[in-house]
C-alpha positions as CSV (number, residue, x, y, z in Angstrom):
1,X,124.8,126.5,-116.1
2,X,124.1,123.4,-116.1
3,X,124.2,121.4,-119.8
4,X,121.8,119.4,-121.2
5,X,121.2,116.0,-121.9
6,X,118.3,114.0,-124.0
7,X,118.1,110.4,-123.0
8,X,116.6,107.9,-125.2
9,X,115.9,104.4,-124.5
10,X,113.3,101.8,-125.2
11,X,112.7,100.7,-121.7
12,X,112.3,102.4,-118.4
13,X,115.0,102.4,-116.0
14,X,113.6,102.0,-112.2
15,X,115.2,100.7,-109.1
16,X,113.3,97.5,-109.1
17,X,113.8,96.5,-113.2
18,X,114.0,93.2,-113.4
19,X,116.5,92.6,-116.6
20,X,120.0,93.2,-116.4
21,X,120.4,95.6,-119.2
22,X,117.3,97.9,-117.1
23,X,119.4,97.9,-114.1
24,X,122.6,99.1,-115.6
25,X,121.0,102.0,-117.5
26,X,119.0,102.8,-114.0
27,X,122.3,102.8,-112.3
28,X,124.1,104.9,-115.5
29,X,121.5,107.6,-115.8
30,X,121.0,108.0,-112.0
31,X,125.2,108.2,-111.5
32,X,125.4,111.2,-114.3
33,X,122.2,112.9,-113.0
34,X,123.5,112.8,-109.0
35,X,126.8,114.7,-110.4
36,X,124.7,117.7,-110.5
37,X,126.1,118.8,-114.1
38,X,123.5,117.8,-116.3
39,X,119.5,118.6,-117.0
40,X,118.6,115.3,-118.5
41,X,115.2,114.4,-120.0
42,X,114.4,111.0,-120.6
43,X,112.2,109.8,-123.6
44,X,111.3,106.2,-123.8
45,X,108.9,103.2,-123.9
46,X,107.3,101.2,-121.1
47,X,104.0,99.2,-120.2
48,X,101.4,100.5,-118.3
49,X,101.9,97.8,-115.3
50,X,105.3,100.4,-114.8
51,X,103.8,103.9,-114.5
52,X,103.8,103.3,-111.1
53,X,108.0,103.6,-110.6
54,X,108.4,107.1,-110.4
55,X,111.9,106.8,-109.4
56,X,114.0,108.9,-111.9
57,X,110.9,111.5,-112.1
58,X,111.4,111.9,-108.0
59,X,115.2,112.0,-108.8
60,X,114.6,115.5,-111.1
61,X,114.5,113.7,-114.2
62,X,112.0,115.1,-116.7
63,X,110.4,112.1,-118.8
64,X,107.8,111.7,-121.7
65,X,107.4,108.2,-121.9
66,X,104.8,106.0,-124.1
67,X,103.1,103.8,-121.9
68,X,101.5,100.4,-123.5
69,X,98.3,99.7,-122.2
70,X,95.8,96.9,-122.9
71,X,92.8,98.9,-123.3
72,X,91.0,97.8,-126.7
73,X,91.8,100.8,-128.9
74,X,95.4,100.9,-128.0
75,X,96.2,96.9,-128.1
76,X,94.5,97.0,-131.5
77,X,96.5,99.6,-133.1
78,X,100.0,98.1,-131.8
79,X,98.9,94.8,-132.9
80,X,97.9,96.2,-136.3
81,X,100.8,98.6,-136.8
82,X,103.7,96.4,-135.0
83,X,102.5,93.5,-137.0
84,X,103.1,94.8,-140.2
85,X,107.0,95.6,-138.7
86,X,106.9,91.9,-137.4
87,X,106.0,90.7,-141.2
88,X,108.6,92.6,-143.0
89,X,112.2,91.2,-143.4
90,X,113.6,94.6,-144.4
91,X,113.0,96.1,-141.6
92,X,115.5,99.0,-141.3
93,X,115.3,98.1,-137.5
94,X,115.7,94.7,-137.2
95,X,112.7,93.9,-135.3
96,X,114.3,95.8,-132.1
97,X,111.5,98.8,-132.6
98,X,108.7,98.2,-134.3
99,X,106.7,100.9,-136.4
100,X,104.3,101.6,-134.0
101,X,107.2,102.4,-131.2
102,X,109.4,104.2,-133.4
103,X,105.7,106.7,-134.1
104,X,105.7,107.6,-130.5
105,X,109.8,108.1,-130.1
106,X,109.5,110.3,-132.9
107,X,106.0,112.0,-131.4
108,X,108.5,113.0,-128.7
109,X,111.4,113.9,-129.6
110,X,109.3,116.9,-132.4
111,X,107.9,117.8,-128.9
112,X,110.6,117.8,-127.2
113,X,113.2,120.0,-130.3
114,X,109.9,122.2,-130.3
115,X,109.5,122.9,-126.2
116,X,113.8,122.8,-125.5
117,X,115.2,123.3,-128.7
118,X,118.5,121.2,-129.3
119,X,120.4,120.0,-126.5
120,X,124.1,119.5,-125.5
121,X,124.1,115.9,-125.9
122,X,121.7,112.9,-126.6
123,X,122.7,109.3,-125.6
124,X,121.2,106.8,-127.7
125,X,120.4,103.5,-125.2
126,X,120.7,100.0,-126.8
127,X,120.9,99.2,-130.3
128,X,117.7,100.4,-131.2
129,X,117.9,103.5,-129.9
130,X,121.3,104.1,-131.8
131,X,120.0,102.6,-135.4
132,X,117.9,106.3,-134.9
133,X,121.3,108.4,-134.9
134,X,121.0,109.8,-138.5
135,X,117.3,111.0,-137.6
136,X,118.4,113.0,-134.3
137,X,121.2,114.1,-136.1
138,X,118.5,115.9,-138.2
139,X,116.7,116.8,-135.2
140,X,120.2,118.1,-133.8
141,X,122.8,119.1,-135.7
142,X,124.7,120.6,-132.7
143,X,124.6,118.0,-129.9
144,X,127.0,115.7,-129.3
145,X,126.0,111.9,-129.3
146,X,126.5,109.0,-127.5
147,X,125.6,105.5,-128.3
148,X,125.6,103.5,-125.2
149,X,125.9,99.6,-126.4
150,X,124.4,97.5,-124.2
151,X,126.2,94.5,-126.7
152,X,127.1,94.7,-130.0
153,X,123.6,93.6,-131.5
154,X,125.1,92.4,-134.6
155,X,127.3,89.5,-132.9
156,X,123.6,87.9,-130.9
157,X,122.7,87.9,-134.9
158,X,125.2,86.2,-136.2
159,X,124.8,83.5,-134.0
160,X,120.9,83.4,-134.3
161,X,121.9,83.2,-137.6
162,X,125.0,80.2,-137.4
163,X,122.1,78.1,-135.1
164,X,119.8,78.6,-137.8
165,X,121.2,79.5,-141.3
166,X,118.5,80.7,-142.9
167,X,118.2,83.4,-145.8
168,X,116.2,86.0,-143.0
169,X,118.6,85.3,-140.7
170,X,121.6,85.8,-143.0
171,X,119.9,89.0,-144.0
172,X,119.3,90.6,-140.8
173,X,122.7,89.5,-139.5
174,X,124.6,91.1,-142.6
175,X,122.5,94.2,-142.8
176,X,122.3,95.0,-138.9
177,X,126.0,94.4,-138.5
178,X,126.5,97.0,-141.4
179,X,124.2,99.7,-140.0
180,X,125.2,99.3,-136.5
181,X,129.0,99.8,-137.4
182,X,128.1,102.9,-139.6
183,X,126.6,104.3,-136.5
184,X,128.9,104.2,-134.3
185,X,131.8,105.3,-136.4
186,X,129.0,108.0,-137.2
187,X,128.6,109.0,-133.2
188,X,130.6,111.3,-131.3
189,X,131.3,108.3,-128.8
190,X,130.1,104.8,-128.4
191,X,130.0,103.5,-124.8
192,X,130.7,99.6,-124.7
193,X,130.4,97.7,-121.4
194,X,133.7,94.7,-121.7
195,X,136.9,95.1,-123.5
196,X,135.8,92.4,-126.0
197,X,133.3,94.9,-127.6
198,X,135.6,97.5,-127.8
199,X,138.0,95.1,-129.7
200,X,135.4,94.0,-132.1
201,X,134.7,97.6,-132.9
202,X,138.3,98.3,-133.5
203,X,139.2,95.5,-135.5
204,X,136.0,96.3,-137.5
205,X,137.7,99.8,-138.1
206,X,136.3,102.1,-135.6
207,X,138.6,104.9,-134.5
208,X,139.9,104.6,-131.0
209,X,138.7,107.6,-129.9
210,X,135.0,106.7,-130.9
211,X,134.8,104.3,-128.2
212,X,134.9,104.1,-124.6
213,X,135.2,101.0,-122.4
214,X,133.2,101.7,-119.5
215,X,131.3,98.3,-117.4
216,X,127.9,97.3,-116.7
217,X,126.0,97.4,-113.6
218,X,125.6,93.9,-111.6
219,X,124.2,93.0,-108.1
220,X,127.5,92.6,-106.1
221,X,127.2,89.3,-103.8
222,X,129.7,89.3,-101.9
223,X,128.1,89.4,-98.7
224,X,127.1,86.3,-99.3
225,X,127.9,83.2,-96.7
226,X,129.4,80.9,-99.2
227,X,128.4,76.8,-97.5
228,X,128.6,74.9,-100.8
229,X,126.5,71.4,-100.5
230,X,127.7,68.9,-102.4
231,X,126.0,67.8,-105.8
232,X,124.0,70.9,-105.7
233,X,124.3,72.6,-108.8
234,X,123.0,76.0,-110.0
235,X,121.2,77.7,-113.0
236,X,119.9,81.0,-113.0
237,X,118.7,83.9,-115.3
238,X,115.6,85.4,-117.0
239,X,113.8,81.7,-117.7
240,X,111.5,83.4,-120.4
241,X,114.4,84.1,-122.6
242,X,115.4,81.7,-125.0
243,X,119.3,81.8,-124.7
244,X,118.8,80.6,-121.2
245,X,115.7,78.0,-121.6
246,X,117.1,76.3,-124.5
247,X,120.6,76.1,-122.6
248,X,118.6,74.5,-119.9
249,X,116.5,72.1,-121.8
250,X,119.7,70.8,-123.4
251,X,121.6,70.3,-120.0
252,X,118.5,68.4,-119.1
253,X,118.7,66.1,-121.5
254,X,122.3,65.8,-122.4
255,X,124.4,65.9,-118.8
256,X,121.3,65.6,-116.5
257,X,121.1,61.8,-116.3
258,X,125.0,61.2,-115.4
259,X,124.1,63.9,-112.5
260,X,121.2,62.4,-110.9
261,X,122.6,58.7,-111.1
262,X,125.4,60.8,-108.8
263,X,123.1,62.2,-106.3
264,X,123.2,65.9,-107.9
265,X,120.3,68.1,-107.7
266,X,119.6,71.0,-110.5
267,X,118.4,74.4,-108.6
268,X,116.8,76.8,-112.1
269,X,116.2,80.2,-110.4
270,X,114.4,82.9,-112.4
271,X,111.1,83.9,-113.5
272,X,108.8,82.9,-115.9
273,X,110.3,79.6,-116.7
274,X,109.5,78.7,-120.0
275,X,106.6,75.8,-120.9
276,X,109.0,74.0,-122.7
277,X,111.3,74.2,-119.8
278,X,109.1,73.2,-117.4
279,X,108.0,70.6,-119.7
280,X,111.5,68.9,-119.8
281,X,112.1,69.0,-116.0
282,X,108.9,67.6,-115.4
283,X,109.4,65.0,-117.5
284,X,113.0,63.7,-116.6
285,X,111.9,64.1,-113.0
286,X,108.9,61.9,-113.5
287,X,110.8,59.3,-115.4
288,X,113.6,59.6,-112.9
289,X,113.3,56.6,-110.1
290,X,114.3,57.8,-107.0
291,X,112.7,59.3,-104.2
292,X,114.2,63.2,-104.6
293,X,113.3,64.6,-108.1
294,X,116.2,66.1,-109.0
295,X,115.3,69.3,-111.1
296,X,113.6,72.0,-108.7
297,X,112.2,75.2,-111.0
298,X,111.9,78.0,-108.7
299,X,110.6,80.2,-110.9
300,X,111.1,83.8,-109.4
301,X,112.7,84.2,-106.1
302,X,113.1,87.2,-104.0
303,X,116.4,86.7,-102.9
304,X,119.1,84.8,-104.9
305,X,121.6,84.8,-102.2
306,X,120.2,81.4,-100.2
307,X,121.3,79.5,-103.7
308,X,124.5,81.4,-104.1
309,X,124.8,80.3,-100.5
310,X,124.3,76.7,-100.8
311,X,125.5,76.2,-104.7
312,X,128.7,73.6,-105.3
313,X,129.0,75.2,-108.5
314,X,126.7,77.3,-110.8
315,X,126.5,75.6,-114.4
316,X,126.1,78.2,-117.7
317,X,126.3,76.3,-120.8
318,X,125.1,78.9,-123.2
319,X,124.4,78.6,-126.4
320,X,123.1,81.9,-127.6
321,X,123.5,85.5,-126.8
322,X,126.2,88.0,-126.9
323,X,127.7,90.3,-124.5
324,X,128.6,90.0,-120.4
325,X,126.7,87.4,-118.8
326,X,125.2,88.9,-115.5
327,X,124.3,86.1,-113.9
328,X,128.1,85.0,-114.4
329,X,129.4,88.1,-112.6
330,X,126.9,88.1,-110.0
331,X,127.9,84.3,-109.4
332,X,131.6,84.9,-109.4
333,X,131.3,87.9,-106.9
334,X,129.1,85.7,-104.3
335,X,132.7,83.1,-104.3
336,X,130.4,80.6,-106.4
337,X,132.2,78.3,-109.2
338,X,131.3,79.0,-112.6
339,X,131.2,76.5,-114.8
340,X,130.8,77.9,-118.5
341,X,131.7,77.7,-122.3
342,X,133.3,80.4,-124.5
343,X,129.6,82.1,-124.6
344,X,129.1,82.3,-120.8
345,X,133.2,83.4,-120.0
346,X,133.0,85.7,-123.1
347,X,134.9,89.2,-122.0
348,X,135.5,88.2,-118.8
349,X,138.8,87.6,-119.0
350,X,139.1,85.2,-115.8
351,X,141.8,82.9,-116.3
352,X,140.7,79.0,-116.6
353,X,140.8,76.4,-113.4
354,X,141.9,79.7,-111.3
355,X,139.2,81.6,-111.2
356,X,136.3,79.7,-113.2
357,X,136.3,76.0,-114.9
358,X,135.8,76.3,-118.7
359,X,133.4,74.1,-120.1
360,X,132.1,73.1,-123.7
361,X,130.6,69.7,-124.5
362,X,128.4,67.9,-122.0
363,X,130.9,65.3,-120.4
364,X,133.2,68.4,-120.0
365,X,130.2,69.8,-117.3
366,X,129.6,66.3,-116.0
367,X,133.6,65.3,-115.7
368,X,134.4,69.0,-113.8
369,X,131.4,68.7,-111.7
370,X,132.3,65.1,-110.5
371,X,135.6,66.1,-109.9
372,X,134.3,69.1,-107.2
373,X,131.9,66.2,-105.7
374,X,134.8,64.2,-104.6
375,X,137.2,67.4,-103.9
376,X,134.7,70.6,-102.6
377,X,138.1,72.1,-101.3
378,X,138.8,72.9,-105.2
379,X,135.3,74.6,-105.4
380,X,135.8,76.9,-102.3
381,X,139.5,77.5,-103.7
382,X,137.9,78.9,-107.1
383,X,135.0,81.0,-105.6
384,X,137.3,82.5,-103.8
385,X,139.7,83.7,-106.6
386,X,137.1,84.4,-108.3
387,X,135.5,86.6,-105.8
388,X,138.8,88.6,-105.9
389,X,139.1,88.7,-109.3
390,X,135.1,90.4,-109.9
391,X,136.4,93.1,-107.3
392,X,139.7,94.3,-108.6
393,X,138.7,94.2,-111.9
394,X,134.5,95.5,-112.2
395,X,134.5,99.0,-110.5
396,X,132.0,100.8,-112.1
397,X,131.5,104.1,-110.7
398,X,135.6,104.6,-111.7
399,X,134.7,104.3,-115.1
400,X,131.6,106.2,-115.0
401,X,133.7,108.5,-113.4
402,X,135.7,108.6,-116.6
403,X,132.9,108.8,-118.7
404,X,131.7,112.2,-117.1
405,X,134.7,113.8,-117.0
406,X,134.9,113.2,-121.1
407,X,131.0,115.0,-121.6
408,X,131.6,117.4,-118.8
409,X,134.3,119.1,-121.0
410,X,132.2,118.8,-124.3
């Protein structure tokens, strides 16, 4: 018989999710439910433009999903409701689910305990699904639960917080940091993604045994036919988000100029570049007097792999977020140079001028990049290590292998 599994999350997983964190937990919940042991229903939050991916419904899995809409009625209430979440510092949530979202979770799961009763095992997806754990231990005092950590929440904070050191920010920083570790040492298992998060977790007192070091899911690349132009340098990610924008918009202004005045071009790949971004790319490549502008914003792209193709290196100079970069793995496993900081190389433990080029202040990008100009041997050398390096160390379905041999035997 097979056990059971409640799955909560507050996004969708489909094949064709955009964000990195949707993909792994499409690839995660779609690995368990092929190995034919589990009944897993999946109870989360999406937007009406994504009713239309049916994809773990067609797969077996049963779903009750709230669906955002923009019909009058329903914007209104979110607005009204969400707002008032939006406009309160204490928060128990931490702006990650707001009042009105948390309402229709808990509409579910009360349909769901009344319909199933309790199941085997719930997996709490993301932070803000694992800040519920003492509710559905309420709702179910039997099951097992796992807390699958995306990132440590907590550590993006506490660098929200060091950028801008306010009394909110020091507040939500302190206060999520203590409620997130209280709920995984409260969990049956926490599921981590890199090393590094498991590390912090230990060395904030979490047992060993409470946590798992699994990895997350990334487009592998490798196919790609590495050409490398010279002076063409890369930038790519989710251009809405702030940790990547604001990176951007400082490499504009800060190492930009010493790259154009050497010929090098600035490919920013992603969608939904930013105002502000576009803004600053506009204007240095208006000011700029030459006859190639050298900023190009793509915006989105269907297929990364021509840049990856013709990149000398790819530049990351992050200066918020927490966690695996992606787009650094995804990078390294086309055979592309990464040039990056602590943030962007932080838990991948890739060894400097071997396998990546470590980079923190803005001559450091401009010096290393000049350098691969005048010696592009160097550049294929390093994508190549590190091409090796993302496939003996990033095997996924091994550790999710792992993983479901620990709940099979719950």
């Amino acid at each position: 018989m097979k056990k059971t599994i409640l799955w909560l999350a507050p996004h969708k997983p489909y094949e064709k999710v955009r964000h990195a964190g949707g993909k792994n937990m499409y690839y995660y919940i779609n690995y368990i439910n092929n190995s034919g042991k589990f009944d897993i229903t999946f109870i989360g939050l999406s937007y009406e433009s994504e009713r239309k991916y049916d994809d773990i419904e067609k797969s077996g899995i049963k779903t009750d999903i709230y669906y955002r809409d923009h019909s009058k009625l329903d914007s209104l209430v979110r607005r009204v409701v969400g707002g008032f979440t939006l406009l309160n510092p204490w928060t128990k949530y931490y702006n990650l689910l707001l009042l009105y979202e948390h309402m229709q979770i808990t509409r579910r799961v009360k349909k769901y305990k009344e319909q199933n009763g309790d199941p085997d095992i719930v997996i709490l997806h993301w932070t803000a699904m694992g800040l519920l754990l003492p509710e559905m231990r309420r709702y179910f005092p039997k099951a097992k639960i796992i807390i699958i950590e995306e990132d440590v929440t907590y550590l993006g904070y506490k660098r929200k917080y060091e950028a801008n050191p306010t009394w909110l920010t020091k507040y939500r920083y302190e206060h999520l940091k203590k409620d997130e570790l209280r709920v995984i040492s409260d969990s049956d298992l926490t599921v981590t993604l890199n090393k590094k998060d498991t590390d912090l977790l230990l060395n904030e007192g979490i047992k060993h045994k409470k946590v798992y070091t699994s990895t997350l899911y990334f487009e592998d690349y490798s196919d790609v036919q590495r050409n490398p132009k010279p002076g063409y340098l890369l930038f790519y990610g989710a251009m809405s988000r702030p940790e990547n924008y604001e990176s951007v918009i400082d490499f504009i202004e800060n190492a930009m100029p010493d790259f154009a005045k050497a010929g090098c071009t600035l490919n920013v790949v992603g969608a939904n570049p930013h105002q502000r971004l576009i803004a600053a790319a506009d204007k240095f490549n208006n000011d700029f007097q030459g006859s190639k502008k050298p900023i190009n914003i793509t915006g989105f792209v269907d297929d990364i792999r021509p840049y990856l193709a013709d990149a000398m290196c790819m530049v990351a100079p992050l200066k918020l977020g927490a966690g695996i970069k992606v787009k650094v793995l995804e990078a390294m496993s086309a055979g592309v140079t990464v040039l990056t900081n602590d943030i962007g190389i932080e838990g991948i433990y890739a060894r400097n001028r071997l396998e990546y080029i470590h980079c923190e202040r803005p001559e450091d990008y401009i010096n290393e990049a000049k350098n691969l100009l005048n010696n592009m041997q160097e550049t294929i050398q390093i994508g190549n290590a590190a091409k090796n390096y993302i496939a003996q160390n990033y095997n996924l379905d091994m550790k999710l292998g792992e993983l479901l041999d620990i709940i099979s035997i719950w």
